[in-house]
C-alpha positions, 0 to 999 in steps of 0.5 A, a space after each residue: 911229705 913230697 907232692 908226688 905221695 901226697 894223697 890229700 884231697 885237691 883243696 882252694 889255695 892262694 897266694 897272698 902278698 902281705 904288707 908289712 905290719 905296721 901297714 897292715 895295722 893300719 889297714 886292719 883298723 881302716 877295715 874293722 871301720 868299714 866293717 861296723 858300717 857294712 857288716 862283711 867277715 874279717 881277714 888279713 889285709 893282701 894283695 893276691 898274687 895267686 888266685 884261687 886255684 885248686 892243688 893238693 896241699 904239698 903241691 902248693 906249699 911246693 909251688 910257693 916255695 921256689 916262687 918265693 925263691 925267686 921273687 925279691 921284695 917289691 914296693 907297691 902303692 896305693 893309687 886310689 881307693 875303688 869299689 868291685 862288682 862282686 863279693 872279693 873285691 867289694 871295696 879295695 885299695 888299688 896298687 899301681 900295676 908298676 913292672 915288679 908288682 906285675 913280675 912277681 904276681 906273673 912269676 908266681 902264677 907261673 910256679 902254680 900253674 895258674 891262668 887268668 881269666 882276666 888281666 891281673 888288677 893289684 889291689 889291697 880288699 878292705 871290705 868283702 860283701 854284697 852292697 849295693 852300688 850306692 852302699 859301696 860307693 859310701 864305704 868308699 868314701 868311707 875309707 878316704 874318711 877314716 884315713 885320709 892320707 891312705 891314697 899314695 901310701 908306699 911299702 914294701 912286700 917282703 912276704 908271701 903267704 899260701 892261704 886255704 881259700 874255699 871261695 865258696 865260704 863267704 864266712 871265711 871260717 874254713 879260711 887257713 894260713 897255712 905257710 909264710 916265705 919271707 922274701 929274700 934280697 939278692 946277696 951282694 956278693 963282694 970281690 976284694 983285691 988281694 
């Protein structure tokens, strides 16, 4: 259904950029520590490149696809591992803001229409929940505890996904993939003499 007919109720999406695998392998069991230790939902560990925003369906799916087209994958790296002031970004892994992390978040949110409130941060969350000062800066420590090598750590982001987000649901249980774009490298195109 194109978005023009779409009558679906207006819902929460973001846009998330995910690590490969064998990178999100390993941040999941970095996570499912920090969880066993602090408690908090479990989700595929991101960066958003989209905030949440408010879009019927098709619209979004729509908007996620022609960003998609037009963003290259990008590397991104861990500077450091940080602790957040509210629920979302509770304990986080920060991305260095390099000009192609910056671009691809900045090409997207134009695609969705999406302003922020607040210059973009890239990070990676580990732990969504409300801790106290002294328990964030512990689950901080944490991170650096359970994988030491993890600051510095480099990969390459070769996939964007649209996600239901109802920010309102702390459980993340109404949370829902609803489409992955592969990001695509710019084909060589090859001049042969004759």
């Amino acid at each position: 259904m194109d978005a023009a007919g779409d009558q679906s109720p207006e819902e929460v999406y973001s846009v998330w950029a995910f690590p490969p695998e064998p990178v999100r392998a390993r941040l999941r069991g970095v996570m499912a520590g920090l969880r066993a230790a602090h408690g908090g939902p479990a989700f595929e560990p991101h960066a958003t490149v989209v905030g949440a925003i408010r879009l019927r369906r098709s619209a979004a799916v729509e908007a996620l696809r022609a960003a998609a087209a037009g963003v290259r994958p990008y590397t991104a790296r861990v500077v450091g591992v940080a602790r957040g002031d509210f629920f979302y970004q509770c304990v986080y892994l920060l991305l260095e803001p390099t000009p192609e992390v910056v671009e691809a978040s900045d090409h997207c949110c134009g695609h969705f229409g999406y302003e922020r409130s607040t210059p973009y941060m890239p990070h990676v969350s580990l732990l969504y929940g409300d801790l106290t000062d002294e328990e964030k800066e512990v689950a901080r420590k944490k991170v650096e505890e359970i994988d030491k090598e993890i600051c510095g750590l480099q990969f390459e982001i070769s996939e964007l996904a649209l996600y239901r987000t109802d920010t309102e649901d702390k459980s993340l249980e109404s949370w829902e993939l609803v489409e992955i774009c592969h990001l695509e490298r710019k084909k060589a195109v090859l001049y042969g003499l004759q």
